[in-house]
N, C-alpha and C positions, 0 to 999 in steps of 0.2 A: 376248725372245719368239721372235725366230728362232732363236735358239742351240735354246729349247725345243723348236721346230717340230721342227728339224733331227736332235733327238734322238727324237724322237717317229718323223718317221718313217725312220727308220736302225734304231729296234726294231722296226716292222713291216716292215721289209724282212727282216730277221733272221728273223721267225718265219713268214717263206713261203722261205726259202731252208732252213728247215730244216724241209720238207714237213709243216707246218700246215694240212692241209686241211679240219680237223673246225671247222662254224661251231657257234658258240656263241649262244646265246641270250640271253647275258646282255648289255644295251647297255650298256660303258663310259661314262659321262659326261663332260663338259667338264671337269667341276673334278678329276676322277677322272683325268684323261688330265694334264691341266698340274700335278698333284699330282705322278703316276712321272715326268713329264719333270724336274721340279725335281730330284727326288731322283737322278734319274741323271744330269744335269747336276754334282751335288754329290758322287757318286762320284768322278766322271771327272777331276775337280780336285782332288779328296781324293788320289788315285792320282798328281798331277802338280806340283803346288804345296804351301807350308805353309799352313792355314788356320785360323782362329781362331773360335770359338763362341761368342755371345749367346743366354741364353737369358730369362725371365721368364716371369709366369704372365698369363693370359687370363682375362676372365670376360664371358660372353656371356648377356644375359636374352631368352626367348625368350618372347614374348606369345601369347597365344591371340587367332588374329584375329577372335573374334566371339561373341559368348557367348551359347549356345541352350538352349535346356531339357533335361535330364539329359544334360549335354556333360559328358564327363568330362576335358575336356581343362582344362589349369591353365597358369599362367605357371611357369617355370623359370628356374632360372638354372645356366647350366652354367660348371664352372668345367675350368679345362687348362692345360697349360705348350705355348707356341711356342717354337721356338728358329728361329738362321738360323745359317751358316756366311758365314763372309768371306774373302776373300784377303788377308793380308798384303805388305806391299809389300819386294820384294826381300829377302824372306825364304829361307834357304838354311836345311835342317836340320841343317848343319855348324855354324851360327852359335846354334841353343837344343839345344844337348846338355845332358840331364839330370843328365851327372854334373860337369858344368863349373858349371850351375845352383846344386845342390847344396854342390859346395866352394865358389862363392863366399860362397855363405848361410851358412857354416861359418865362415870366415874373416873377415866381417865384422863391425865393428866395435860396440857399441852404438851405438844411435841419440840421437843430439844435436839440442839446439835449431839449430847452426849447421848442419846437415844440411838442415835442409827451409825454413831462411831464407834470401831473395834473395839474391843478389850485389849489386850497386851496379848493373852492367851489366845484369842481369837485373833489376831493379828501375826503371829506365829504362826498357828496352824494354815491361816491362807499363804503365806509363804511358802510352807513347806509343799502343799497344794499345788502353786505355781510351778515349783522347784521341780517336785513332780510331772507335771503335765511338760513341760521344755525337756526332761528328760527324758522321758516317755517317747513325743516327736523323734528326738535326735537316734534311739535305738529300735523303733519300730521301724526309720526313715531313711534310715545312717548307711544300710547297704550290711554287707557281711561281716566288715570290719567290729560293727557294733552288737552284732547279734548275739555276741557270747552275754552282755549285761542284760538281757530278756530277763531274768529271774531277777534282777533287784530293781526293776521297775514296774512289776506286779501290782496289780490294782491293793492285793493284801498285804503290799509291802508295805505300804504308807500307813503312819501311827498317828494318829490327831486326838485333840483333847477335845472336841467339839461332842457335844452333850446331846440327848437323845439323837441319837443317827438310826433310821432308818436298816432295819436289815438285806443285805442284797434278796430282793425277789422278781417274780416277774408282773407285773403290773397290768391286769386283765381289762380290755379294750371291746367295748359294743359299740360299732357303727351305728350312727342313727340314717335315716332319709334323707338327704337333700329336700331343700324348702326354696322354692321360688321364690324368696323374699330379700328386699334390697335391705342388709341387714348397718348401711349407711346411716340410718334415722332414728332417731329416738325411737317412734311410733314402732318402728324395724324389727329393732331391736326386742321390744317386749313380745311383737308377734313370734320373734325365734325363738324366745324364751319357753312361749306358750307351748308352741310346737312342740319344742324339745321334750317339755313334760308330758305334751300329752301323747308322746311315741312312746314313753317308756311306762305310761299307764297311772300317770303323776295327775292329780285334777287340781288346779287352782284355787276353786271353788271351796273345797273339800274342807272341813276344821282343822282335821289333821294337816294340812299339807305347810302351813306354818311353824304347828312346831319348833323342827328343827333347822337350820339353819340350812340352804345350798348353795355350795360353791362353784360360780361360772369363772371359767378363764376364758382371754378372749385378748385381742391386742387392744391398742391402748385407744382406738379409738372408740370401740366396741365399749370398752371398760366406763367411759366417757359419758355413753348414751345411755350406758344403766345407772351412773350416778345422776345422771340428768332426770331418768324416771324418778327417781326416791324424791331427789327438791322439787319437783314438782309436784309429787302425788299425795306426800307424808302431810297428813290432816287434810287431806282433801278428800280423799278416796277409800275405800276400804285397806285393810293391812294387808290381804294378801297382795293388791293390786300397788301397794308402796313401796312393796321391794323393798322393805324392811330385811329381810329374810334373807335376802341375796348377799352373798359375800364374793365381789368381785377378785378375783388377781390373775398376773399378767401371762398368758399363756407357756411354757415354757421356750415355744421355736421365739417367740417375742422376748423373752429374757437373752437368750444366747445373741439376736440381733443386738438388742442394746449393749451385752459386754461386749461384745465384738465393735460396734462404733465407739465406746469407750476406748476400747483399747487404741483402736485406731486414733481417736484423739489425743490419747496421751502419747504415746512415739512416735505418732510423725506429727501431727499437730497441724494447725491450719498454715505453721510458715514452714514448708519442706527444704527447706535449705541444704545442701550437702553440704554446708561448712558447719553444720550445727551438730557436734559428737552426740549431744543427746535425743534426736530422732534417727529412729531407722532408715532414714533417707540417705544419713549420712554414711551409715554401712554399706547399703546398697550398690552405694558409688564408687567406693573401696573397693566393694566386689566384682565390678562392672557388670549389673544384674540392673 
């Protein structure tokens, strides 16, 4: 909110240093003012760092507060695509060149079952992970009884062998605009794209702007209709407009749904039996819960 403030009034300083003296009638509002400051927050970083874009669709119902005689007013439901930009961490655009992108995705191999199976090493450490997180629940959850084990289920408790990790930091977030656009469509889709860039002062057009590689996250339908641009556009169209460049993956609230239906398919599974010791169901029953 400061950074906001800061940006807020560093524009109106700007537009009395450059002899703005005609007042205007029209009152800016609150959400009107911390809308351009987000968005000029999001240039300013766009212009200075690598950033990466989240987008998804919104649906808002809007009630009618009270229903009076020949009111013409009705409930609604509006629907819109939000997006936000993020800052990647220690991200250099020398490290996602599009055309290094490219030839690796050229020169890689078919995809194999042993490709996206554990290591032994890495199969360890998600256990221990899991081991973690169930003990975690039980002494954050457990009531007083458990409270004394707080210190050895410390985020720093846990030791893994998992290879470049990320340092703990805080991960800095620029709102973009809501876009009235049914982000459902192929066609949708590319116009959210455009918008995104061209809020945070990205131009399409522009030589540069393929270089380097940007990464949109989005759920998996979204993910869908940007793959759909590329086989449609690649040799048809120009490269910026083929989404060559675009590296889609699955937004993060869309990862934690799918472990989560995962998991739910594997313990209790589609036959909920209480006689089956190996789904939760059958515990459940035990516990009378």
């Amino acid at each position: 909110m400061r950074e906001l403030r800061r940006a807020d009034e560093e524009t109106q300083v700007a537009d009395e240093a450059q002899g703005s003296t005609e007042k205007s009638n029209v009152v800016v509002g609150l959400l009107k003012r911390l809308s351009d400051a987000c968005k000029r927050a999001a240039r300013a970083q766009a212009s200075l760092r690598v950033l990466a874009f989240v987008y998804d669709n919104i649906n808002m119902l809007f009630r009618v507060a009270e229903a009076r005689m020949e009111a013409t007013g009705k409930d609604a439901l509006q629907n819109g695509t939000c997006a936000t930009a993020f800052a990647l961490f220690n991200a250099e655009p020398e490290d996602l060149l599009t055309s290094d992108y490219l030839s690796s995705f050229a020169r890689a191999p078919p995809l194999t079952l042993h490709d996206i199976l554990l290591t032994p090493a890495e199969n360890q450490a998600f256990t221990e992970l899991l081991r973690h997180t169930v003990l975690s629940i039980i002494v954050n959850y457990g009531g007083p009884a458990f409270a004394r084990f707080k210190s050895a289920v410390d985020p720093s408790a846990i030791q893994t062998t998992v290879d470049n990790k990320i340092p703990v930091h805080t991960t800095e977030v620029f709102p973009l605009p809501t876009m009235e656009i049914d982000e459902s469509t192929i066609v949708g889709n590319a116009e959210v794209t455009k918008s995104m860039f061209s809020a945070v002062g990205l131009d399409m057009a522009s030589d540069t702007f393929t270089r380097t590689v940007k990464l949109i996250a989005g759920d998996q339908l979204s993910i869908a209709r940007l793959r759909a641009l590329t086989r449609n556009r690649a040799g048809h169209d120009s490269f910026a407009n083929s989404y060559l460049w675009a590296v889609v993956i699955p937004g993060i609230f869309h990862y934690k749904m799918a472990a989560t239906h995962g998991f739910m398919e594997v313990h209790y599974g589609r036959n909920t039996s209480p006689g089956n010791p190996g789904s939760l169901a059958f515990h459940n029953n035990l516990l009378d819960r």
